[in-house]
C-alpha positions as CSV (number, residue, x, y, z in Angstrom):
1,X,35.5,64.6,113.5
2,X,37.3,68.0,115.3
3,X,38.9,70.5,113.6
4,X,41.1,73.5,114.5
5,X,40.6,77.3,113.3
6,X,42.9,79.6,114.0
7,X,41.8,83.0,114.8
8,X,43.8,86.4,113.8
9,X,41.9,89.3,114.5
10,X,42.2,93.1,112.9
11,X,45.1,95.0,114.9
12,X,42.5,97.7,115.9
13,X,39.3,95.0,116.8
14,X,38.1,95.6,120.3
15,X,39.8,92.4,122.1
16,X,42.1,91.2,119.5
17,X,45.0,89.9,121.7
18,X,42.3,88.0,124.2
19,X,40.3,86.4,121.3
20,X,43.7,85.2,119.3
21,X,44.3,81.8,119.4
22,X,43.2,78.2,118.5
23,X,39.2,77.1,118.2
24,X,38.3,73.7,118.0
25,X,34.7,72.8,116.8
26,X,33.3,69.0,116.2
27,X,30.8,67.5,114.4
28,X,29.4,63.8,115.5
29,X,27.1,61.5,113.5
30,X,27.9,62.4,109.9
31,X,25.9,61.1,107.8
32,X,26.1,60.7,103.2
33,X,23.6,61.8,101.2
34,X,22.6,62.7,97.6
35,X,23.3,66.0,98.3
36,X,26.2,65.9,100.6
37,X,27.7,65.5,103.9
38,X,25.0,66.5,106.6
39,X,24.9,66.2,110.5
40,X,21.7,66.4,112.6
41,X,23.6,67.5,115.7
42,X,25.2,70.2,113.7
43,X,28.8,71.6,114.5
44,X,29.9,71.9,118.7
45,X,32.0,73.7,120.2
46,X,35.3,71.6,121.7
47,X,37.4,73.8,122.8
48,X,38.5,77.8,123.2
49,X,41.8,79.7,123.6
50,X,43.5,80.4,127.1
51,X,41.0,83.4,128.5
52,X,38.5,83.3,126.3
53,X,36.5,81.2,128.7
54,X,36.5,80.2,132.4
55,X,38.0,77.0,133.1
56,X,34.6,75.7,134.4
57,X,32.9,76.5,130.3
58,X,35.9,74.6,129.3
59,X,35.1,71.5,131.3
60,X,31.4,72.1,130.1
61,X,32.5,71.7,127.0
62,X,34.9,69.1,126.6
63,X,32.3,67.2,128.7
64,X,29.0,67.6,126.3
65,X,31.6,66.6,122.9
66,X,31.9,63.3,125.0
67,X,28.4,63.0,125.6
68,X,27.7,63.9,122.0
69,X,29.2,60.6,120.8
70,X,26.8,58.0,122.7
């Protein structure tokens, strides 16, 4: 499962215009229980907005979300 979060900082936050844009996070392996929806892998990291990393992290990790599914 991937999901988006969109990210509008404070007008005066150190940063704001760089950090502004689109997150995507993931979660793999979900598993039901009594209490609720759990993962043991916990929630990654897919992607980041234009310039908030280099384009090696983004390779990095759009590379260990595919790993995370086998």
């Amino acid at each position: 499962m991937e999901v988006a979060l969109a990210a509008e900082l404070l007008p005066d936050a150190k940063d704001a215009e760089r950090l502004r844009g689109e997150y995507n996070v993931g979660v793999n392996q979900m598993l039901k229980s009594p209490a609720g929806w759990r993962s043991p892998e916990g929630v990654r990291c897919v992607s980041l907005p234009p310039g908030v990393a280099d384009r090696t992290t983004q390779r990095e990790l759009a590379l260990l979300m595919k790993a995370g599914t086998y």
